[in-house]
Residue frames relative to the residue before (quaternion, step in Angstrom):
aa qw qx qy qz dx dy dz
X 1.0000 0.0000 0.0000 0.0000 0.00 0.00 0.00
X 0.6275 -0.6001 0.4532 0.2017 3.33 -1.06 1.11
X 0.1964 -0.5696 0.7847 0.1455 4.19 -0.72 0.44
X 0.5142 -0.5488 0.6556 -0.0675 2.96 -1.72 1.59
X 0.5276 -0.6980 0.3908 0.2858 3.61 -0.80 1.33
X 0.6665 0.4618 -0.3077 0.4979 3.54 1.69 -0.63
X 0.5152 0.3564 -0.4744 0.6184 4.13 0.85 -0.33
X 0.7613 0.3465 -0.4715 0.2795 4.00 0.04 0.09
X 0.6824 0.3860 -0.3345 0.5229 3.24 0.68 -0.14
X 0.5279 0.4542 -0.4858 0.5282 3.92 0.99 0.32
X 0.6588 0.4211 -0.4211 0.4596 3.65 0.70 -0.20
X 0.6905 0.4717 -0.3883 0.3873 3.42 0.90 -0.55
X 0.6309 0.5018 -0.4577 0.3751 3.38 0.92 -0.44
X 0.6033 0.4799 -0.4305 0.4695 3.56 0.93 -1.60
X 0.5687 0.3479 -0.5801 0.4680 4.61 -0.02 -0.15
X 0.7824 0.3347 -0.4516 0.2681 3.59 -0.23 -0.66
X 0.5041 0.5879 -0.5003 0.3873 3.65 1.14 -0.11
X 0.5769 0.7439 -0.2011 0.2708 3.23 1.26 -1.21
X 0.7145 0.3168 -0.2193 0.5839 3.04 1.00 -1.64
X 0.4933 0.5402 -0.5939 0.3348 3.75 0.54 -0.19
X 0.7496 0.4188 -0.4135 0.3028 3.25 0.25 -1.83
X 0.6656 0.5846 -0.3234 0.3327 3.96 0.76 -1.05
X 0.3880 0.5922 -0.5130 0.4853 3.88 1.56 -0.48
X 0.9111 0.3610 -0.0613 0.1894 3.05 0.14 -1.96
X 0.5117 0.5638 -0.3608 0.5386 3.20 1.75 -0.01
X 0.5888 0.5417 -0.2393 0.5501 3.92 1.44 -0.38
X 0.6480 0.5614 -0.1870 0.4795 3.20 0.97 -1.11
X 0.7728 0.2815 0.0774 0.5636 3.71 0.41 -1.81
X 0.2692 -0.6501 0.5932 0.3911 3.37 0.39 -1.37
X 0.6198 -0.6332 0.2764 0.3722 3.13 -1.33 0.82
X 0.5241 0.5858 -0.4824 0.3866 4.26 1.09 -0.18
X 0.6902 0.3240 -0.1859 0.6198 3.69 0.83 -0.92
X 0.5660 0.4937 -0.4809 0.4524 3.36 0.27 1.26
X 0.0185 -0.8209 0.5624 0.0970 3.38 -0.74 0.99
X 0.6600 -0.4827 0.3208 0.4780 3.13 -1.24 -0.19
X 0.4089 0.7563 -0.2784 0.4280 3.54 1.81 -1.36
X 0.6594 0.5110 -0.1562 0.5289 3.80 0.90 -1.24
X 0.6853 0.4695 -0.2907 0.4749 3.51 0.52 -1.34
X 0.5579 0.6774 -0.2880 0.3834 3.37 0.89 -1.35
X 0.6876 0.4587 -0.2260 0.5155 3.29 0.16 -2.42
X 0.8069 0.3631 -0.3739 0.2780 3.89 -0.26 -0.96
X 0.6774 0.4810 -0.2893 0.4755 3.29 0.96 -1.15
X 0.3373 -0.6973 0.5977 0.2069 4.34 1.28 0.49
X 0.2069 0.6325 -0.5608 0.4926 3.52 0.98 1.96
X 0.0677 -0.5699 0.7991 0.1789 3.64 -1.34 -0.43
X 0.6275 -0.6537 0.3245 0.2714 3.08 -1.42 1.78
X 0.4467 0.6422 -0.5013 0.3698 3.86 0.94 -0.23
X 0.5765 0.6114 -0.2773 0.4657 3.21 0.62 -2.08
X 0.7214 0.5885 -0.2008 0.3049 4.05 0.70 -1.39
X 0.8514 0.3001 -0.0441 0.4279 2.55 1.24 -1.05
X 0.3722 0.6104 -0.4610 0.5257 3.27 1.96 0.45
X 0.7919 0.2992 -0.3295 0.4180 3.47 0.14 -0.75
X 0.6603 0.5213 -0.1468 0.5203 4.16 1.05 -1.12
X 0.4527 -0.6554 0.5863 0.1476 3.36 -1.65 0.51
X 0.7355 -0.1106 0.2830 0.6056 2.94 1.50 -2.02
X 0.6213 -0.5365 0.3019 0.4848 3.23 -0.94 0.35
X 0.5807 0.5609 -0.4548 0.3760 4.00 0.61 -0.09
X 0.5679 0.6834 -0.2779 0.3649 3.47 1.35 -1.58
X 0.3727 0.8905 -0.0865 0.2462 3.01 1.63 -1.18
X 0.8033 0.3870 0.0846 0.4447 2.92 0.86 -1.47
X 0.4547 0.6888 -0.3369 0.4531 3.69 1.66 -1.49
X 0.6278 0.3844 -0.5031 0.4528 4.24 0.30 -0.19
X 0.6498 0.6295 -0.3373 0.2601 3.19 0.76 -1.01
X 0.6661 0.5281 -0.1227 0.5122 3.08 0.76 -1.99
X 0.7804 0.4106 -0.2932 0.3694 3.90 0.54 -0.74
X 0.3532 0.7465 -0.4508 0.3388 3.60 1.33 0.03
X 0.6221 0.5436 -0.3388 0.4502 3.72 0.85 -0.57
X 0.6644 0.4622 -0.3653 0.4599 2.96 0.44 -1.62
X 0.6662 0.4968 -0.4250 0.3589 3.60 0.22 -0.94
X 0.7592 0.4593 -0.3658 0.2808 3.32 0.22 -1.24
X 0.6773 0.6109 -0.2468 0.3272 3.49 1.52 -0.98
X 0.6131 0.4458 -0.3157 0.5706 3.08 1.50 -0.52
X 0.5019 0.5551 -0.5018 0.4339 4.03 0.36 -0.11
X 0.6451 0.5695 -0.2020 0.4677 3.29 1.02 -1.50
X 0.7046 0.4078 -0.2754 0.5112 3.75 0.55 -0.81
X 0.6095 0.4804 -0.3746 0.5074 4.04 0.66 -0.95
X 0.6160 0.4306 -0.4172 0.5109 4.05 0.92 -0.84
X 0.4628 0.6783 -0.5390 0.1875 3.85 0.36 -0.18
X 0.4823 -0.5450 0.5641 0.3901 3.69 -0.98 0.60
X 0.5522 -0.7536 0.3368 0.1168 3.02 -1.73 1.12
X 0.5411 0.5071 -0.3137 0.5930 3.81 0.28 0.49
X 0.5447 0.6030 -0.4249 0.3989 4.29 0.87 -0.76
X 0.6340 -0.6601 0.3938 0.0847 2.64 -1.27 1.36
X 0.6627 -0.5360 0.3040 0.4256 3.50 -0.17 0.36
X 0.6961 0.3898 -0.2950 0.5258 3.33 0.24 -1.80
X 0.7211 0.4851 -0.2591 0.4214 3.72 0.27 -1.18
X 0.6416 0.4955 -0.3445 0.4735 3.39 0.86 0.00
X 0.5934 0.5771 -0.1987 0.5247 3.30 1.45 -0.99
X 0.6196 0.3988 -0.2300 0.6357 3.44 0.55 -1.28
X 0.8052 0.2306 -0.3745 0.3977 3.67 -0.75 -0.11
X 0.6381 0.4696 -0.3125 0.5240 4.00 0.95 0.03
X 0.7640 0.0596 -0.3680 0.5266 3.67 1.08 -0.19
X 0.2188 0.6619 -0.5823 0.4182 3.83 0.92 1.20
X 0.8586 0.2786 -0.0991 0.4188 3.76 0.80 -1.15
X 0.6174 0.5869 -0.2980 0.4308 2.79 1.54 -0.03
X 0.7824 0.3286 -0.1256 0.5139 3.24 1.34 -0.83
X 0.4576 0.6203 -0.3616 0.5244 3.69 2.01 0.09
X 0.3174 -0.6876 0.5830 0.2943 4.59 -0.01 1.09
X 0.4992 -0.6100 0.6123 0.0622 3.02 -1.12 1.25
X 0.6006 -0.2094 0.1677 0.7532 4.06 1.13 -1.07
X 0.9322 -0.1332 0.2665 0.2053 2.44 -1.80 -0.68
X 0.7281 0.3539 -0.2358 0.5376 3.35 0.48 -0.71
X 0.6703 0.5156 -0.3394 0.4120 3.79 1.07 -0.18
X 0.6598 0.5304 -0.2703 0.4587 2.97 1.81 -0.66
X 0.4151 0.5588 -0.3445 0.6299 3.70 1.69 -0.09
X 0.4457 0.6240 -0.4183 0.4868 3.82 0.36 -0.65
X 0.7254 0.5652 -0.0569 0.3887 2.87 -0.02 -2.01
X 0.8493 0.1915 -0.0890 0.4838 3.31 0.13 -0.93
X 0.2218 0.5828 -0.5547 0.5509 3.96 1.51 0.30
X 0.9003 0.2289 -0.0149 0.3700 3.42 -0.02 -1.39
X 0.4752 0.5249 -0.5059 0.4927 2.76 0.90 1.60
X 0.6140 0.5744 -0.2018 0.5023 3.10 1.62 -1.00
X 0.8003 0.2450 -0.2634 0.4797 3.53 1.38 -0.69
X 0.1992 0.6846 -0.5346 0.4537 3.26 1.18 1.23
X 0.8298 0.3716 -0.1404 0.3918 2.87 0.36 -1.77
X 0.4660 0.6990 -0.2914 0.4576 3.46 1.40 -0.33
X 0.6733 0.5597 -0.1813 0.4477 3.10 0.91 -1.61
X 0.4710 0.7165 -0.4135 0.3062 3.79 1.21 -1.09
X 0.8108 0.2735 -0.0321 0.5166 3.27 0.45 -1.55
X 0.7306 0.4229 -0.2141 0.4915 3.92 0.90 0.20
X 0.4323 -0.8387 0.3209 0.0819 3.35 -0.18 1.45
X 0.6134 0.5873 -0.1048 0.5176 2.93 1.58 -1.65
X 0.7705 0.2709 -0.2481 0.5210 3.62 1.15 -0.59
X 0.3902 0.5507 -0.5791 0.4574 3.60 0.98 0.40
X 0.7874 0.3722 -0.3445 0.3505 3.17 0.30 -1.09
X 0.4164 0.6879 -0.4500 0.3884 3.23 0.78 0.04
X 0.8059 0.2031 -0.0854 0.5495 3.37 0.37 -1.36
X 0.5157 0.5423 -0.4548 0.4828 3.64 0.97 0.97
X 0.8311 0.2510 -0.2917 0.4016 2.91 1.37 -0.30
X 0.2330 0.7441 -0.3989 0.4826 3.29 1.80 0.86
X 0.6964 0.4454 -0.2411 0.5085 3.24 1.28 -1.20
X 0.6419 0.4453 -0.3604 0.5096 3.71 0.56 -0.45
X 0.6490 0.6517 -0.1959 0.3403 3.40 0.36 -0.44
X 0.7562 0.1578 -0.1718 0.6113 2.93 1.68 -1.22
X 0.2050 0.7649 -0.4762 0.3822 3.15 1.89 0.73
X 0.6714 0.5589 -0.1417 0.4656 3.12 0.73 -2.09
X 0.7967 0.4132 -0.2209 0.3818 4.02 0.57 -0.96
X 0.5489 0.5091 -0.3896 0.5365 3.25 1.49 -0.12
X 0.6819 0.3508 -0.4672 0.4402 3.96 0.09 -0.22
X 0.6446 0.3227 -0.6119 0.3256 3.46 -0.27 0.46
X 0.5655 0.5843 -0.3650 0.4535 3.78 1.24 -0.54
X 0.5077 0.6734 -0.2153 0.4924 3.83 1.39 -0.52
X 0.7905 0.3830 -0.1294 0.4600 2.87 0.47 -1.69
X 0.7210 0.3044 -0.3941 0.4818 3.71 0.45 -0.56
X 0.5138 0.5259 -0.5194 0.4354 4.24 1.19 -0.32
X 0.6590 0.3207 -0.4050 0.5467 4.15 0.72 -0.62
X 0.8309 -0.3057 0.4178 0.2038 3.58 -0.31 -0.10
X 0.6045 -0.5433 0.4523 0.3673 3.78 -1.30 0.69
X 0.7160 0.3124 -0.0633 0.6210 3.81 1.24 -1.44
X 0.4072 0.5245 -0.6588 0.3537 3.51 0.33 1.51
X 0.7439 -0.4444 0.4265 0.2593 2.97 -1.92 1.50
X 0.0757 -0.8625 0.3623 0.3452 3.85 -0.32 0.68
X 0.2141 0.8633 -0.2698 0.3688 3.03 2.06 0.68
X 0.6548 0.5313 -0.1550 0.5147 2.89 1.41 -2.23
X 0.4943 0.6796 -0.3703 0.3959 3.39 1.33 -1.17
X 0.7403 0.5033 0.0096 0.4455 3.27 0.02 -1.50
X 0.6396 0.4650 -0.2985 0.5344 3.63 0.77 -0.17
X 0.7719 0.4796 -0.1597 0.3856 2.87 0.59 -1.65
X 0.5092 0.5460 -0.4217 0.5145 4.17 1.68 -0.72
X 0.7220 0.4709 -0.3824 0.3328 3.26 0.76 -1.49
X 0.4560 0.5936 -0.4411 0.4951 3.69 0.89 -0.51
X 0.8234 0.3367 -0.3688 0.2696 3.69 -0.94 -1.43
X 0.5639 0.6195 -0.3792 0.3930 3.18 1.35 -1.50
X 0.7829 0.4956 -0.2542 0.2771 3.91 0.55 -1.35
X 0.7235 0.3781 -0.3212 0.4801 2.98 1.31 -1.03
X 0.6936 0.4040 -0.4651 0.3734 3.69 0.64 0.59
X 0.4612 0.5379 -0.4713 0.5251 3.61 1.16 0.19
X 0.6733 0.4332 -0.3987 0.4474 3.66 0.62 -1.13
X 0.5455 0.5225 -0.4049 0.5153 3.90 0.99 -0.97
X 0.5615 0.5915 -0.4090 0.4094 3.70 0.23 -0.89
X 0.8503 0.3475 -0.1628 0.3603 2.95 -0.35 -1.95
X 0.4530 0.7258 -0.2775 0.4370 3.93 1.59 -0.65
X 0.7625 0.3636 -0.1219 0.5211 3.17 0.14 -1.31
X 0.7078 0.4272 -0.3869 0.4085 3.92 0.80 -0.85
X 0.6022 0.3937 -0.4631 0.5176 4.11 0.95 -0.08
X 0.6843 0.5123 -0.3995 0.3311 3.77 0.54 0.36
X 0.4549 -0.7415 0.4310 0.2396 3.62 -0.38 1.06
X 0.8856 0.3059 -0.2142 0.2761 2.93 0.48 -1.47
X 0.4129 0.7631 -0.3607 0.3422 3.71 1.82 0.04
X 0.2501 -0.7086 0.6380 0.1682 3.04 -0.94 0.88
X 0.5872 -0.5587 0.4582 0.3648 3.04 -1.77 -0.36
X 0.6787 0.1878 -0.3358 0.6256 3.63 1.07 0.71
X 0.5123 0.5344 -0.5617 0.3694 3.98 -1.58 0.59
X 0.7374 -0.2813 0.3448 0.5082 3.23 -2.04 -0.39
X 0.8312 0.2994 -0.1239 0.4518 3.85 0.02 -0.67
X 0.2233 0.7435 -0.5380 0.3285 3.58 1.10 1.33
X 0.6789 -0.4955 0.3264 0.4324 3.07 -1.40 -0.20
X 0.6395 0.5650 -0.1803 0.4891 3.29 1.65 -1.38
X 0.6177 0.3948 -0.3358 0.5915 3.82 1.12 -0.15
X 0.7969 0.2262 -0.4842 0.2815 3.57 0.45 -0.46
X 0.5177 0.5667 -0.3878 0.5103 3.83 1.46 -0.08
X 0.7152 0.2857 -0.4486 0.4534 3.66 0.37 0.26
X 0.2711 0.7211 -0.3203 0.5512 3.51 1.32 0.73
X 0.8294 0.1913 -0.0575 0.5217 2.99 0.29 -1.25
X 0.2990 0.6435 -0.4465 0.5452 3.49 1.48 -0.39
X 0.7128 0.4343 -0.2885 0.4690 3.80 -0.29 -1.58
X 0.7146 0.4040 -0.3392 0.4593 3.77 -0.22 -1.32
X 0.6484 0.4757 -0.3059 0.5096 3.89 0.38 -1.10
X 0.9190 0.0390 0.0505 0.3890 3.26 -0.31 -1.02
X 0.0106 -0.9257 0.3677 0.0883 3.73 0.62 0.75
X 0.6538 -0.4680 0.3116 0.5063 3.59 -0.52 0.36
């Protein structure tokens, strides 16, 4: 289904609020952040802010959910008949390996509001519930990669897996300084890690 010139340019605006609020939650932290701020940067007016946002944490949920998206696109392209794990592994390999530059900033946005999040309830939950969400969007993309006669249990295990072992990879890699976003101690190495332990071959 086509995306309408007006759901595209509301998504584009609600990312640029997004990446404002995450500058400034990295920048300032999220207590000495207003919304007034988010606004001014993202060249919004606080209405505009508050049509799409709740709060300044809410703020952020485009930002943080770009992955999930990109990984699941990646998995539905998967050649038919591929095994799960191997499907998995090679969909969050590319998803979570920076393509350039600007993916590798991505990346590290969302490291900064990890670490942000540490001390800030309101924005954990944010990106707890980013995770459930694309918890919830990955089992229909599952369910038709296993088959008409998959277990919808197995279904449902397995989302709850991929989703964890890349949040847990996520949240891993953001209390480490010296990690980059590519090597032994990336995001894609530690979340296909956990991929293995969760879901083994």
């Amino acid at each position: 289904m086509s995306t309408s010139l007006t759901e595209r340019r509301k998504a584009a605006t609600q990312l640029e609020i997004a990446h404002a609020a995450a500058e400034l939650f990295t920048e300032v932290g999220p207590d000495a952040t207003t919304t007034e701020a988010i606004a001014s940067r993202a060249g919004v007016g606080l209405r505009t802010f508050y049509r799409y946002f709740r709060n300044k944490q809410d703020a952020v949920g485009p930002l943080l959910a770009v992955g999930g998206a990109q990984w699941r696109a990646g998995l539905a392209a998967t050649e038919p008949g591929t095994e799960l794990p191997q499907a998995l592994r090679a969909a969050v390999a590319e998803a979570l390996t920076p393509a350039d530059d600007a993916a590798a900033d991505g990346l590290r946005q969302t490291r900064g509001l990890l670490r942000a999040a540490v001390d800030d309830p309101a924005l954990r939950a944010v990106w707890y519930r980013v995770n459930q969400e694309s918890e919830e969007q990955l089992r229909p993309v599952l369910a038709t990669l296993m088959g008409p006669d998959a277990d919808p249990l197995r279904v449902r295990l397995a989302a709850a897996a991929a989703t964890a072992a890349i949040r847990i990879a996520l949240e891993t890699w953001s209390e480490q300084d010296e990690a980059d976003v590519r090597g032994p101690n990336s995001p894609a190495a530690l979340a296909l890690h956990c991929l293995s332990e969760l879901l083994p071959d």
